[in-house]
Backbone as CSV, one residue per row, in Angstrom:
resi,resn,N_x,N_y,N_z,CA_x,CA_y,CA_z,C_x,C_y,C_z
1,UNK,-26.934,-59.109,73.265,-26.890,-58.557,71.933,-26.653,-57.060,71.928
2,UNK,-27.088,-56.491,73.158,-26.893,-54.984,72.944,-25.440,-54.403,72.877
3,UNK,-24.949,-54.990,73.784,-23.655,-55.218,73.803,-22.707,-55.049,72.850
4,UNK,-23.095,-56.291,72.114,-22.571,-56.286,70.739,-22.692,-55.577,69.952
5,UNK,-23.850,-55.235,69.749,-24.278,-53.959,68.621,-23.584,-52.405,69.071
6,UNK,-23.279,-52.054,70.537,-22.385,-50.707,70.899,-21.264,-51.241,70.377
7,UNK,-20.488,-51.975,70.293,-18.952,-52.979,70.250,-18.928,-52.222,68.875
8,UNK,-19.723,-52.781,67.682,-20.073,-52.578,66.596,-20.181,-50.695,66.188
9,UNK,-20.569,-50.435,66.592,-21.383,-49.454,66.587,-20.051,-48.245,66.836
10,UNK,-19.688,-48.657,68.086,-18.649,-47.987,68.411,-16.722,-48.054,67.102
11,UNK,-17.106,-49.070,66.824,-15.664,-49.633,65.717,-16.362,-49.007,64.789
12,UNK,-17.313,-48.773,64.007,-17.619,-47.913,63.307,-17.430,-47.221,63.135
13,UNK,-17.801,-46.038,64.175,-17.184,-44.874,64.323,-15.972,-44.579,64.224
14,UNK,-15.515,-45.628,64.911,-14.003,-44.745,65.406,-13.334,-45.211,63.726
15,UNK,-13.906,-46.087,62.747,-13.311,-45.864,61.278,-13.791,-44.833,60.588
16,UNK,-14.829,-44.592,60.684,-15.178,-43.125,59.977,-14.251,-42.119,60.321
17,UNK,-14.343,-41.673,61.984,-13.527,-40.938,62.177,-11.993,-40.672,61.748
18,UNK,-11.712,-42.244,61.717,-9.802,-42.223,61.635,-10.022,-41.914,59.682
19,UNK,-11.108,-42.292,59.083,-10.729,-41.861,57.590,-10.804,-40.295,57.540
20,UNK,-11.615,-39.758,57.931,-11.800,-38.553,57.837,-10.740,-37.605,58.478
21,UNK,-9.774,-38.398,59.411,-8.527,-37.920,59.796,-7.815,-37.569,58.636
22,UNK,-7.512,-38.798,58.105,-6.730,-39.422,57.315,-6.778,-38.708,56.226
23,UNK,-8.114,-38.219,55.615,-8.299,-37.150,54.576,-7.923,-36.318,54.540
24,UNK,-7.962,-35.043,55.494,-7.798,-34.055,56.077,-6.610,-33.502,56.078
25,UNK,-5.688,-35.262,56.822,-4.217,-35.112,56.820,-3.391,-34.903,55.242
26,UNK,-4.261,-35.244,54.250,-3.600,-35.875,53.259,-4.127,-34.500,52.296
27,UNK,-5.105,-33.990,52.596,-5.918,-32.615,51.679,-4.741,-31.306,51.926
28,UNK,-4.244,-31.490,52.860,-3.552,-29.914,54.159,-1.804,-30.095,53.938
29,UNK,-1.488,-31.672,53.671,-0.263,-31.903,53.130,0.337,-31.131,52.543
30,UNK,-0.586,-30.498,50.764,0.124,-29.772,50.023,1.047,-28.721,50.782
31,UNK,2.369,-29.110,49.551,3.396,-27.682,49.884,3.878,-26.909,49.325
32,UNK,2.984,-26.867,47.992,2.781,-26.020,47.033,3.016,-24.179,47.591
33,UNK,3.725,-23.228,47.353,3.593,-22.097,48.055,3.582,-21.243,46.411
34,UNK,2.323,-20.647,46.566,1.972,-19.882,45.355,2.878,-18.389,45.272
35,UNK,3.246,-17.934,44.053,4.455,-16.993,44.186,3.841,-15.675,44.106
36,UNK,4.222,-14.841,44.695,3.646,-13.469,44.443,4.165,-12.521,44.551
37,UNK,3.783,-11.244,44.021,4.759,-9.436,44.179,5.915,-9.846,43.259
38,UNK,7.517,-9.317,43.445,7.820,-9.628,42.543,8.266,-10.922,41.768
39,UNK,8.054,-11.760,42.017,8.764,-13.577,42.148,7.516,-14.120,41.291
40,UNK,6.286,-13.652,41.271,5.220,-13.735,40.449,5.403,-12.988,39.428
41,UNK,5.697,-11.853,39.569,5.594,-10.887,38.041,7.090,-11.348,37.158
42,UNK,8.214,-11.811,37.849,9.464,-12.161,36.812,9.031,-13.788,36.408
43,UNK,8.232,-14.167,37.004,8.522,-15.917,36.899,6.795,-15.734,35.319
44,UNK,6.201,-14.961,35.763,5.035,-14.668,34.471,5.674,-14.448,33.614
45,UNK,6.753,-13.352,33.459,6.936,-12.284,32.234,8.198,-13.796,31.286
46,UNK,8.641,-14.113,32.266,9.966,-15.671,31.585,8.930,-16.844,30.863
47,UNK,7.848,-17.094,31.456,6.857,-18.079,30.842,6.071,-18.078,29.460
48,UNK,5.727,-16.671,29.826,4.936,-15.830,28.956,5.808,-16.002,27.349
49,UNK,7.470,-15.170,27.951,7.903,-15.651,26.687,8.363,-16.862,26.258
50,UNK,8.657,-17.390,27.123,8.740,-19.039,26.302,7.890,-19.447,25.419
51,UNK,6.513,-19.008,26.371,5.318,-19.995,25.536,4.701,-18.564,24.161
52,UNK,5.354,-17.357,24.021,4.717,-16.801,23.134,3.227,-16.507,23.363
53,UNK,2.678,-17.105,24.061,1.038,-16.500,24.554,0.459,-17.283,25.643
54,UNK,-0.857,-16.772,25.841,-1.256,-17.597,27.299,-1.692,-17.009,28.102
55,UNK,-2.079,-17.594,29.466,-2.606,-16.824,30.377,-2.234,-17.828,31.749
56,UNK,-1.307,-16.980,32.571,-0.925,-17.658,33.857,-2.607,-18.475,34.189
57,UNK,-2.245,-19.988,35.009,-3.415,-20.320,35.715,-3.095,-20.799,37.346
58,UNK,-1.441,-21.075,37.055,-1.035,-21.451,38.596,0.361,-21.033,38.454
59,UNK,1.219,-20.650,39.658,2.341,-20.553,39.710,2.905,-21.120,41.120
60,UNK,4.173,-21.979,41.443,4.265,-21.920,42.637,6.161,-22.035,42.782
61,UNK,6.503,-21.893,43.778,8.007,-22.119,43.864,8.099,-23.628,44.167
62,UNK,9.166,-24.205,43.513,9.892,-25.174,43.482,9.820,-25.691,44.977
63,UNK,9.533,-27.165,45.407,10.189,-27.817,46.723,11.450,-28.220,46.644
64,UNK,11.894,-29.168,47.320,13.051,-29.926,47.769,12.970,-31.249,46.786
65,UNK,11.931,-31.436,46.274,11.919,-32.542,45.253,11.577,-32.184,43.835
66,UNK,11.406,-30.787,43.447,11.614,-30.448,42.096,12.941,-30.016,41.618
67,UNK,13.182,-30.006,40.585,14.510,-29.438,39.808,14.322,-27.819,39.668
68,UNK,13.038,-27.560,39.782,12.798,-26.008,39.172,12.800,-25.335,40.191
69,UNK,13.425,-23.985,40.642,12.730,-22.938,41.421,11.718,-22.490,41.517
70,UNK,11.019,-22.473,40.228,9.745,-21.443,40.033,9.074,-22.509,39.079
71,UNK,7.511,-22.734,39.057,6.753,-23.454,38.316,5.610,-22.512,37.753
72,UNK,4.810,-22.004,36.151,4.236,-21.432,36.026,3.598,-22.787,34.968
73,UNK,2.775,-22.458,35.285,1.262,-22.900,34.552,0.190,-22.105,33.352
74,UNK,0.999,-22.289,32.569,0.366,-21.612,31.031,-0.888,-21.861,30.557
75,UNK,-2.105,-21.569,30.168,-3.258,-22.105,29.941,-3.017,-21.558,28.204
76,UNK,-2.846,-22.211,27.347,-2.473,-21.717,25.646,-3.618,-21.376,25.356
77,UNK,-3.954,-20.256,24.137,-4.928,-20.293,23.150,-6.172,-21.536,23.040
78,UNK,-5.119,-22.593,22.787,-6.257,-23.904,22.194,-6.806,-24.321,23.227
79,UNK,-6.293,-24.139,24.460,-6.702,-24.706,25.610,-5.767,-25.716,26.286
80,UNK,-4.891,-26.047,25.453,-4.148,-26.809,26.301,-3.215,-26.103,27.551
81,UNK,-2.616,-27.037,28.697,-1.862,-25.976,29.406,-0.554,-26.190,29.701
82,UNK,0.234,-25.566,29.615,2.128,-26.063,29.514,2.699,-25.632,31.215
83,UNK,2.973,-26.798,31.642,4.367,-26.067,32.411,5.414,-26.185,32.339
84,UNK,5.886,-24.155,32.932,7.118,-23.505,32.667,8.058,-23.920,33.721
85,UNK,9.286,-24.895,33.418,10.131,-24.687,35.052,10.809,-23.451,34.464
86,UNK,11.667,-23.087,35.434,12.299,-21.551,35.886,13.447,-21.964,36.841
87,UNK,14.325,-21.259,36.820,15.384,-21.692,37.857,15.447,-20.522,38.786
88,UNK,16.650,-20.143,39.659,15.972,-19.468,40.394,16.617,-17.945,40.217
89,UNK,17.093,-17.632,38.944,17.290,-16.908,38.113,16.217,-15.844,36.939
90,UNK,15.362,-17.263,37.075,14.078,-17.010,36.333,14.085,-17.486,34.662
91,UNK,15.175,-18.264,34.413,15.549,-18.729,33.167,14.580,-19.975,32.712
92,UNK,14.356,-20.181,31.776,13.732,-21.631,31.177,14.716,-22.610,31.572
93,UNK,13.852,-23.640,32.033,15.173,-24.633,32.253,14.670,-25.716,31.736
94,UNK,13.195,-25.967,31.240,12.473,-26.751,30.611,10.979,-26.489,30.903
95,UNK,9.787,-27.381,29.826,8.456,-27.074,29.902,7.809,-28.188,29.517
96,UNK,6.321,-28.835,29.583,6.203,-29.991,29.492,4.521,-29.619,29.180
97,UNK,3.668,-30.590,28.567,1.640,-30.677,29.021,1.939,-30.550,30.253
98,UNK,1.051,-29.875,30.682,0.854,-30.147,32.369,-0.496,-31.158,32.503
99,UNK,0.500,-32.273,33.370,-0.337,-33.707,33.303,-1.136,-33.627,34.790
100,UNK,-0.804,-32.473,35.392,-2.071,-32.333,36.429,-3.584,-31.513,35.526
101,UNK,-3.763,-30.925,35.117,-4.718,-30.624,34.005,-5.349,-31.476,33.482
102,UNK,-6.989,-31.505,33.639,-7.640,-32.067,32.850,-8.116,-31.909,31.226
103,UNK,-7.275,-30.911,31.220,-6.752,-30.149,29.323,-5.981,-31.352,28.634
104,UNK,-6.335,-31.584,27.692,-5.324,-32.300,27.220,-4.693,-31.502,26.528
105,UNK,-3.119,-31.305,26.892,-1.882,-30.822,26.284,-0.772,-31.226,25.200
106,UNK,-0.263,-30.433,24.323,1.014,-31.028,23.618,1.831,-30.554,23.959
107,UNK,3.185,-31.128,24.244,4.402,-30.728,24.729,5.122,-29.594,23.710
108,UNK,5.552,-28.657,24.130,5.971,-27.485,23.275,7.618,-28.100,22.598
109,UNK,7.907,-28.511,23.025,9.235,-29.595,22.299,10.110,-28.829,23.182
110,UNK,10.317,-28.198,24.248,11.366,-27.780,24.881,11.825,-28.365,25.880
């Protein structure tokens, strides 16, 4: 029986361990790269006016699987929060609720 119970004991572990891999791997993934100096201050000042007011809460540059260059994250007055895409010009190229936010948002119609 002892036997069995290390057998046990041991497969245990080694699942804890492989989840906690697995987490780790999946937490560190992001490839989000937050924008800053000037690429932060033009991609704010383009958002800012789209949305007419607000307060930056995230900004990051575009990957290989977004359409946008630049992504800014508007937190509005009411609380809701909009994101700004940006191209890589710094132009509006569209804006949406931001459905990562636990704000509930209305879409600015753009």
């Amino acid at each position: 029986m002892r036997t069995k119970t290390k057998v046990i004991s041991a497969t245990a572990a080694a699942l804890v361990i492989a989840g906690a891999a697995a987490t780790v791997s999946i937490a560190t993934s992001n490839d989000d790269v937050s924008l800053q100096g000037d690429e932060l201050e033009r991609a704010t000042e383009a958002a800012l006016a789209h949305t007419g007011e607000g307060e930056v809460v995230e900004s990051e540059a575009g990957d290989d699987g977004d359409a946008a260059a630049y992504e800014v994250d508007i937190k509005l007055d009411d609380g809701s929060v909009v994101e700004v895409q940006l191209d890589e010009r710094f132009e509006v190229t569209g804006s949406a609720a931001d459905d990562d936010s636990s704000e509930s948002g209305t879409d600015d119609g753009a």
